[in-house]
ROSE-925729 format. One record per residue (C-alpha): residue in three letters; x negated, y negated, z negated. Coordinates in steps of 0.1 Angstrom, whole numbers, padded with zeros to 4 digits, always signed. Example, Ala and Ser with C-alpha at 12.3 -4.5 7.8 and 13.67 -1.06 7.14 Angstrom:
REM ROSE-925729
ALA-0123+0045-0078 SER-0137+0011-0071 
END
This chain:
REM ROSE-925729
UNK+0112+0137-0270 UNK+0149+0133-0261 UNK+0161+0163-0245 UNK+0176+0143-0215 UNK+0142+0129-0203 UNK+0155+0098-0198 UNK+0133+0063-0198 UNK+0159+0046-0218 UNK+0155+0076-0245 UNK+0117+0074-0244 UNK+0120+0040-0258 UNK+0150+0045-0287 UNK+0129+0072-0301 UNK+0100+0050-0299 UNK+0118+0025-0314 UNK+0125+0046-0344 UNK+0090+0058-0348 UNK+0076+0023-0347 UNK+0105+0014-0374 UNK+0095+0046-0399 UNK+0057+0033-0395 UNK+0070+0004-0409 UNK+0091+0014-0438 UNK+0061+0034-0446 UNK+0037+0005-0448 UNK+0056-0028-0456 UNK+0084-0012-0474 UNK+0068+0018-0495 UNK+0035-0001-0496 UNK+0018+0032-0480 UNK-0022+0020-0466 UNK-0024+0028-0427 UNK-0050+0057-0439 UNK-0025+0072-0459 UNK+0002+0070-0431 UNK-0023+0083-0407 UNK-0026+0112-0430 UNK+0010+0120-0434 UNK+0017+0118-0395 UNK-0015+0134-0385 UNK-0030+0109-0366 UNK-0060+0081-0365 UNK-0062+0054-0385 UNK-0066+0034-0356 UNK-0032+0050-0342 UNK-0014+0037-0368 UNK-0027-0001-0365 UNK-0017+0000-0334 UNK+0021+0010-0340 UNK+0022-0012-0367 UNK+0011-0041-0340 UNK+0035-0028-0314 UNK+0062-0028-0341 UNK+0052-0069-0346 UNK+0050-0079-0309 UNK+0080-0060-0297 UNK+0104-0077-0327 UNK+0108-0047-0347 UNK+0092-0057-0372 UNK+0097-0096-0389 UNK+0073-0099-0417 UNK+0085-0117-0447 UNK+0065-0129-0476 UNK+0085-0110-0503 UNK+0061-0090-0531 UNK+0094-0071-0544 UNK+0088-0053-0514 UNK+0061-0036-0528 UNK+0076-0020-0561 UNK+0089+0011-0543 UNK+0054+0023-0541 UNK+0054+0020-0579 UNK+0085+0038-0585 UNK+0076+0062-0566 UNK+0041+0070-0585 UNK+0061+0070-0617 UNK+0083+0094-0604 UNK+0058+0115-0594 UNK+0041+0113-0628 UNK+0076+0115-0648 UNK+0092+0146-0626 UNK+0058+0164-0615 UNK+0069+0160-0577 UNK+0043+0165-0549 UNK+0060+0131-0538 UNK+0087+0106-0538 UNK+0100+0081-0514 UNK+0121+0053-0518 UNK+0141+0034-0498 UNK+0149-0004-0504 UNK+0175-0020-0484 UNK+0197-0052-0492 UNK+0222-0069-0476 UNK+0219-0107-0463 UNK+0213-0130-0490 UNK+0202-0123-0522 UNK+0233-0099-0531 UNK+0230-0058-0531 UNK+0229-0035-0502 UNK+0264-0018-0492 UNK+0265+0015-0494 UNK+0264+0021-0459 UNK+0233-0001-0458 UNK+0217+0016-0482 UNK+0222+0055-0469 UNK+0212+0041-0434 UNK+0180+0026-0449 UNK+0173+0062-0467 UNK+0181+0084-0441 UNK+0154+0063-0420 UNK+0125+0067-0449 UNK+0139+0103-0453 UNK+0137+0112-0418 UNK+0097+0101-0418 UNK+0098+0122-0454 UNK+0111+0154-0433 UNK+0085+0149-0407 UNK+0059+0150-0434 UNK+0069+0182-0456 UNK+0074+0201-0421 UNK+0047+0220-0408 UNK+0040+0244-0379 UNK+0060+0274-0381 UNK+0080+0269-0412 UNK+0110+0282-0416 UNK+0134+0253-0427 UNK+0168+0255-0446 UNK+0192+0225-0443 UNK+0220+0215-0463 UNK+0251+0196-0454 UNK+0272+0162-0464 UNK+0275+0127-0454 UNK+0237+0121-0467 UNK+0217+0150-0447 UNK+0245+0140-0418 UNK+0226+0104-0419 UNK+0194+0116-0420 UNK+0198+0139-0391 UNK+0208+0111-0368 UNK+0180+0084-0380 UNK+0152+0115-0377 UNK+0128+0108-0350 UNK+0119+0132-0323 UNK+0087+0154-0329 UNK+0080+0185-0319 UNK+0069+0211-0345 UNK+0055+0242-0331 UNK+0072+0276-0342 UNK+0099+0262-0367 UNK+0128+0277-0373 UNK+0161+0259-0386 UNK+0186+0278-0410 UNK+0218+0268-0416 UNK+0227+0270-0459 UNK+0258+0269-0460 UNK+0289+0282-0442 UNK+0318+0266-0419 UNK+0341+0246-0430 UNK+0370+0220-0419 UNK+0375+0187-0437 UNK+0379+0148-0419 UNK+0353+0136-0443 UNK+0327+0157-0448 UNK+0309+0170-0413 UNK+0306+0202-0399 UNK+0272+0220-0422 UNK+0263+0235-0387 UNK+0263+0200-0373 UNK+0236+0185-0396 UNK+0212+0221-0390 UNK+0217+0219-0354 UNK+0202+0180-0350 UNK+0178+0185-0375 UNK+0166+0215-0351 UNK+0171+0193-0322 UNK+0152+0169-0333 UNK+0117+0191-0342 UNK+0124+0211-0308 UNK+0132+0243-0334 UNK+0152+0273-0326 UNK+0182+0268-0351 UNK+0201+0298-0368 UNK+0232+0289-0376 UNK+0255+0307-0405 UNK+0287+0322-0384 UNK+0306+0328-0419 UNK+0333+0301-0438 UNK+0320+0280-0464 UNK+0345+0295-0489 UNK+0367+0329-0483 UNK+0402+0332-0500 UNK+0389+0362-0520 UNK+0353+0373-0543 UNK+0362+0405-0525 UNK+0365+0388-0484 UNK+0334+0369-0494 UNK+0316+0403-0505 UNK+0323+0423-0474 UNK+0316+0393-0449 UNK+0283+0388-0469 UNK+0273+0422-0460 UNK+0284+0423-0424 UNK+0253+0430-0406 UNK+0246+0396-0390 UNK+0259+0375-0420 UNK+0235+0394-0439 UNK+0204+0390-0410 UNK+0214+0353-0420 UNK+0212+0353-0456 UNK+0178+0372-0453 UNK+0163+0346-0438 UNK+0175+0318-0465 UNK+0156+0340-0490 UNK+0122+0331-0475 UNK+0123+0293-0473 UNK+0091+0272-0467 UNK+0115+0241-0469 UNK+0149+0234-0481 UNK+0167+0198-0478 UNK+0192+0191-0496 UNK+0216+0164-0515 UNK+0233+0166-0543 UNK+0270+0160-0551 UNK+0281+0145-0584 UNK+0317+0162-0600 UNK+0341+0131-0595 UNK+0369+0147-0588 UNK+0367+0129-0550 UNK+0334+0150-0549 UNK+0327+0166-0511 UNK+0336+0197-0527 UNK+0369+0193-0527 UNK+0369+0168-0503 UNK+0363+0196-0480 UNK+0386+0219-0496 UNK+0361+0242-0510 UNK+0368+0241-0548 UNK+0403+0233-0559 UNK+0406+0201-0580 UNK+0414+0224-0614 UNK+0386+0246-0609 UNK+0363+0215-0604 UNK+0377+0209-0641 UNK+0372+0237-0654 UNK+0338+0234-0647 UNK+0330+0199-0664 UNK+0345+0211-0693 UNK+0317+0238-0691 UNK+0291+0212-0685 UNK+0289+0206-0649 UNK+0267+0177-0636 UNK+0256+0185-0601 UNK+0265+0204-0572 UNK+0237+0216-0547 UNK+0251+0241-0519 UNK+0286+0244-0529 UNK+0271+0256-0566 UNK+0276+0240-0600 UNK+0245+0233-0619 UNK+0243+0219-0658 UNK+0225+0194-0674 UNK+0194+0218-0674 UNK+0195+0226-0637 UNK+0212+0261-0640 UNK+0240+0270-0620 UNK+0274+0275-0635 UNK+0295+0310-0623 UNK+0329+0300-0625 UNK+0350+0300-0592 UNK+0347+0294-0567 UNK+0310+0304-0564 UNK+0314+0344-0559 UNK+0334+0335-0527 UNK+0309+0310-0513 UNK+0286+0321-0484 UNK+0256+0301-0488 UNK+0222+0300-0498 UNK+0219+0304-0539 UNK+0204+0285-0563 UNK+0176+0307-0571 UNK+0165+0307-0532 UNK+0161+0270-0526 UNK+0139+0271-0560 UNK+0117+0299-0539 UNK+0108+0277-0516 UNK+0075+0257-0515 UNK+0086+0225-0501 UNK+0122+0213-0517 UNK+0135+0182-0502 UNK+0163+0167-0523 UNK+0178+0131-0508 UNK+0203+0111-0529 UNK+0216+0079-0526 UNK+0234+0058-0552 UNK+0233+0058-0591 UNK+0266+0074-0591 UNK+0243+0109-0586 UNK+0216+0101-0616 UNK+0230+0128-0634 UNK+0233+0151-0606 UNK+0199+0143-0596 UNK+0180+0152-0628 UNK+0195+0178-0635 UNK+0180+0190-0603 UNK+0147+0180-0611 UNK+0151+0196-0648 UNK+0161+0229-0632 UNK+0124+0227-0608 UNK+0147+0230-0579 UNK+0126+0198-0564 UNK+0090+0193-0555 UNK+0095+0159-0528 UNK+0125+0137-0538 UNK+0140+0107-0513 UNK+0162+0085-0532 UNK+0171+0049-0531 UNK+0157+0021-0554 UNK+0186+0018-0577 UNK+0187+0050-0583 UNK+0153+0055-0584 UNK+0151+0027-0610 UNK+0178+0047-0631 UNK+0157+0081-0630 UNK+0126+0061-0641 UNK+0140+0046-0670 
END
């Protein structure tokens, strides 16, 4: 429920409910049972919203049986990747031309927000990432209040035009499961290993740390190393030490850390002066939530999933298409 009360609230988070129901059903080709399941409700709960979604315009059915390949895709990922789940998105613009990007991370941070309300249970403790894509997602989440969660913040501060504020993302994701939200009162990157050493083990950084140790959920995205990549886009890494760590086989970047082909993090700088979660944390967890949109992350993507850093995976249907193939 919107924190503000208001009537007008009420009804734009209904709004968005209704919507997810129905990227669940017509878009992912989910049966009402199996939505019912995911949300927790009755069958005949979910026949309803789908009905409301109809009469109310929120919903314009379309005879179009493309629709329904997502649910494919998303079995073969399962099968392909061992995942728990996948969900896919599938947005285009008007016509018969390709989605923009913008219409295409709007789309997936809808189907991901419904994705987060399914991994999430009572009192889970829940770590969330930053970037444009977990930004998205934590704007197109619906409200639903879990009872007992706890937010984390994975990643430190930092300053950049571009890329928004990691506490940001934590804070509205908390918002909107009515969690208490811890966030990480440390810089993303110090100017020293040293700096980084001694703020890690200031007694409330370190409270902090502890709790990212003992995730029941992570979300996360993934960066790819272009050298416009949000790493240095936010001033993180410099642009020669993202270089340096192509040339030592760099293809993603999860939480400010390099990882290879086979999903193992690189340490070359600047890694020992990042506060944030590591690599080997998020893997702990029993829920990991990686979203990804574009086939510009492929790379980036599997070498997450050939590291076992993911068990649910929310990507788009071109890149979803790419990781099948």
């Amino acid at each position: 429920m919107p924190r503000d009360g208001s009537a007008s609230g009420k009804s734009g988070d209904k709004d968005r409910i209704l919507s997810n129901v129905a990227l669940l059903y017509y878009g992912e080709g989910l049966t009402q049972s199996e939505i019912a399941k995911r949300m927790d409700v009755s069958r005949a709960t979910i026949v309803n919203m789908l009905r409301e979604g109809r009469e109310r315009g929120i919903v314009e059915i379309r005879v179009d049986g493309a629709v329904l390949a997502a649910s494919t895709i998303s079995r073969q990922l399962c099968s392909k990747f061992g995942l728990a789940d996948a969900y896919v998105s599938r947005s285009r613009a008007e016509g018969t031309g390709p989605a923009t990007r913008s219409e295409s991370l709007a789309q997936l941070a809808r189907v991901a927000g419904m994705a987060i309300l399914d991994v999430v249970e009572d009192g889970n403790t829940v770590g969330v990432a930053w970037g444009e894509t977990i930004k998205a997602v934590s704007e197109a989440m619906p409200f639903e209040r879990a009872k007992g969660v706890e937010v984390c913040q994975m990643i430190g501060s930092m300053v950049s035009d571009r890329v928004p504020a990691s506490e940001d993302c934590a804070i509205k994701i908390a918002n909107r499961l009515g969690a208490v939200c811890f966030t990480l009162h440390a810089p993303a990157v110090l100017s020293s290993a040293a700096l980084a050493e001694t703020l890690r083990t200031e007694p409330t950084i370190a409270a902090q740390l502890q709790r990212l140790e003992q995730l029941d959920v992570a979300i996360f995205s993934v960066g790819n190393t272009a050298p416009d990549t949000h790493l240095v886009a936010a001033g993180i890494a410099k642009p020669e030490e993202l270089t340096a760590a192509v040339s030592a086989g760099a293809k993603g970047i999860v939480c400010c850390r390099y990882l290879d082909a086979a999903g193992h993090k690189i340490s070359l700088a600047p890694d020992d002066q990042i506060v944030a979660v590591d690599i080997d944390h998020i893997k702990n967890a029993r829920k990991r939530l990686l979203i990804a949109s574009g086939d510009d992350r492929a790379e980036a993507v599997l070498a997450c999933l050939s590291g076992g850093i993911v068990s649910h995976l929310c990507v788009d249907e071109p890149l979803a298409n790419l990781l099948v193939s």
